[in-house]
NUTI-492462 format. One record per residue (C-alpha): x, y, z; residue in one letter. Coordinates in steps of 0.2 Angstrom, whole numbers, padded with zeros to 4 digits, always signed. Layout:
// residues N
XYZa;...
//
This chain:
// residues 138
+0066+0028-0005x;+0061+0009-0010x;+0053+0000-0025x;+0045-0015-0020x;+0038-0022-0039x;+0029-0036-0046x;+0032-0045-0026x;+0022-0061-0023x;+0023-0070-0004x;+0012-0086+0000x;+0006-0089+0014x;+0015-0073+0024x;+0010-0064+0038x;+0013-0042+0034x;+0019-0046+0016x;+0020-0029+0011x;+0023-0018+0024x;+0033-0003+0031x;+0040-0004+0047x;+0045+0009+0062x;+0049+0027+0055x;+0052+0020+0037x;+0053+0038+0028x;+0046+0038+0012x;+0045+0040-0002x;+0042+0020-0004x;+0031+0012-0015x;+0024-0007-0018x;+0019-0009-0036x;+0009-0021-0045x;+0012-0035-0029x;+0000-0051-0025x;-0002-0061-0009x;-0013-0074-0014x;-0016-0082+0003x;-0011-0068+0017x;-0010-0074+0037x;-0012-0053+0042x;-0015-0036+0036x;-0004-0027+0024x;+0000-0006+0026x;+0013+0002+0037x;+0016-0007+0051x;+0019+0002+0065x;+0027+0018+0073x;+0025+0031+0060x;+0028+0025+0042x;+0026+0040+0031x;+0024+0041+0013x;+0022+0025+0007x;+0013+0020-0009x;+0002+0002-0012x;+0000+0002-0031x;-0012-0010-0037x;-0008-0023-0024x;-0017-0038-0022x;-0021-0049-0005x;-0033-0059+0002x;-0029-0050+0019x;-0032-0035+0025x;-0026-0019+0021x;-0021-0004+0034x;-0014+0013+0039x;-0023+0015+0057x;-0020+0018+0077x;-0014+0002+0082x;-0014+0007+0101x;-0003-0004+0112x;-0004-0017+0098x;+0011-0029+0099x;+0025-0019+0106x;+0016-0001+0110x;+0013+0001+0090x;+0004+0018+0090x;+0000+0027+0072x;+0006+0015+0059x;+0008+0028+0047x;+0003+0043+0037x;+0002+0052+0021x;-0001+0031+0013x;-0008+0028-0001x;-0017+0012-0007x;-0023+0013-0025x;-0033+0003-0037x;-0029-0010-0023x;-0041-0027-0021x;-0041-0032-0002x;-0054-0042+0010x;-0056-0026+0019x;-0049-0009+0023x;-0045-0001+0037x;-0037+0016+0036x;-0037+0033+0046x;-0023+0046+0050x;-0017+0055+0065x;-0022+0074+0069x;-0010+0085+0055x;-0010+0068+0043x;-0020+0061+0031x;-0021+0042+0021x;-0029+0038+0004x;-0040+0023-0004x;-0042+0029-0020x;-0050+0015-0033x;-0048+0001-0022x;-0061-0013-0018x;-0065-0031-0014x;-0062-0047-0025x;-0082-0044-0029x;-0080-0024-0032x;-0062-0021-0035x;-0067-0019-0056x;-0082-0004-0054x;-0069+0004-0041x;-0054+0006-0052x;-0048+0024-0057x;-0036+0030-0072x;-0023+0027-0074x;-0019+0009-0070x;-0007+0013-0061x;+0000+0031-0051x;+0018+0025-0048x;+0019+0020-0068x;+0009+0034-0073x;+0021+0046-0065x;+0036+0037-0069x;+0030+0041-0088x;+0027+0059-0085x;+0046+0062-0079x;+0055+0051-0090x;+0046+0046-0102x;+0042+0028-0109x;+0061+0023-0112x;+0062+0029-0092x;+0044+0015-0091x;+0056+0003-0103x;+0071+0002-0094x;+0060-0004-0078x;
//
C-alpha cells in the first residue's frame, strides 16, 4: 500500500520497481526517468498489484518470466498495470491464473495517438472516492 508520486531518478538502473512479494496495492504516478541504465516494472518474485500511472523512461518497461535471471527471479509479478505510460519498449506477460495491463501506453514517437481518458487512473479514482478536496489535499 505505497504511493510513489511525481518521482524523478537520473541516471538509475530499476527506478521504479516493486521487488520480491511486494503486495499491492502500490502505485507510481506521474514519475520520469529521463535517462534509465534498465527496465522499470515488478522486479522479481511475484510483485502483485502494482500500478505505473503515466510514468515516463527512456528504459524499458516490464512484468514478465524472468527465469533464472539474477538470483532465480521467476514471475516478476502479476495483476500490473502500466497506463498511459511512454517507454523504449514493453515487455509484459502474466503467469497461468494472472493477467498484466498496457493500457494507452507507447513510445516517445506514439505515446500521444496511444493515450486513453482519463489522464490518469490513480487521480481519476482518487476523485471518484473523495472528491477533489480528497485530489487537493495530495
Amino acid at each position: 500500500m505505497n504511493l510513489f508520486k511525481r518521482c524523478t531518478a537520473h541516471d538509475g538502473r530499476h527506478e521504479f520497481v516493486a521487488q520480491a512479494r511486494s503486495t499491492g496495492p502500490n502505485v507510481f504516478v506521474d514519475c520520469t526517468a529521463p535517462s534509465s541504465k534498465s527496465a522499470t516494472g515488478p522486479h522479481h518474485r511475484y510483485a502483485v498489484g502494482t500500478l505505473f500511472d503515466n510514468v515516463r523512461t527512456t528504459g524499458v518497461m516490464e512484468s514478465r518470466w524472468r527465469g533464472n535471471s539474477g538470483t532465480g527471479h521467476g514471475w516478476a509479478g502479476t495483476q500490473t498495470v502500466f497506463y498511459n505510460c511512454v517507454a523504449s519498449e514493453y515487455r509484459v506477460n502474466a503467469p497461468p491464473g494472472g493477467i498484466s495491463w498496457v493500457i494507452g501506453c507507447g513510445t516517445e514517437a506514439t505515446s500521444d495517438k496511444n493515450r486513453v481518458r482519463p489522464r490518469s487512473l490513480y487521480w481519476q479514482q482518487l476523485r471518484e472516492r473523495l472528491g477533489p478536496p480528497g485530489v487537493k489535499a495530495l
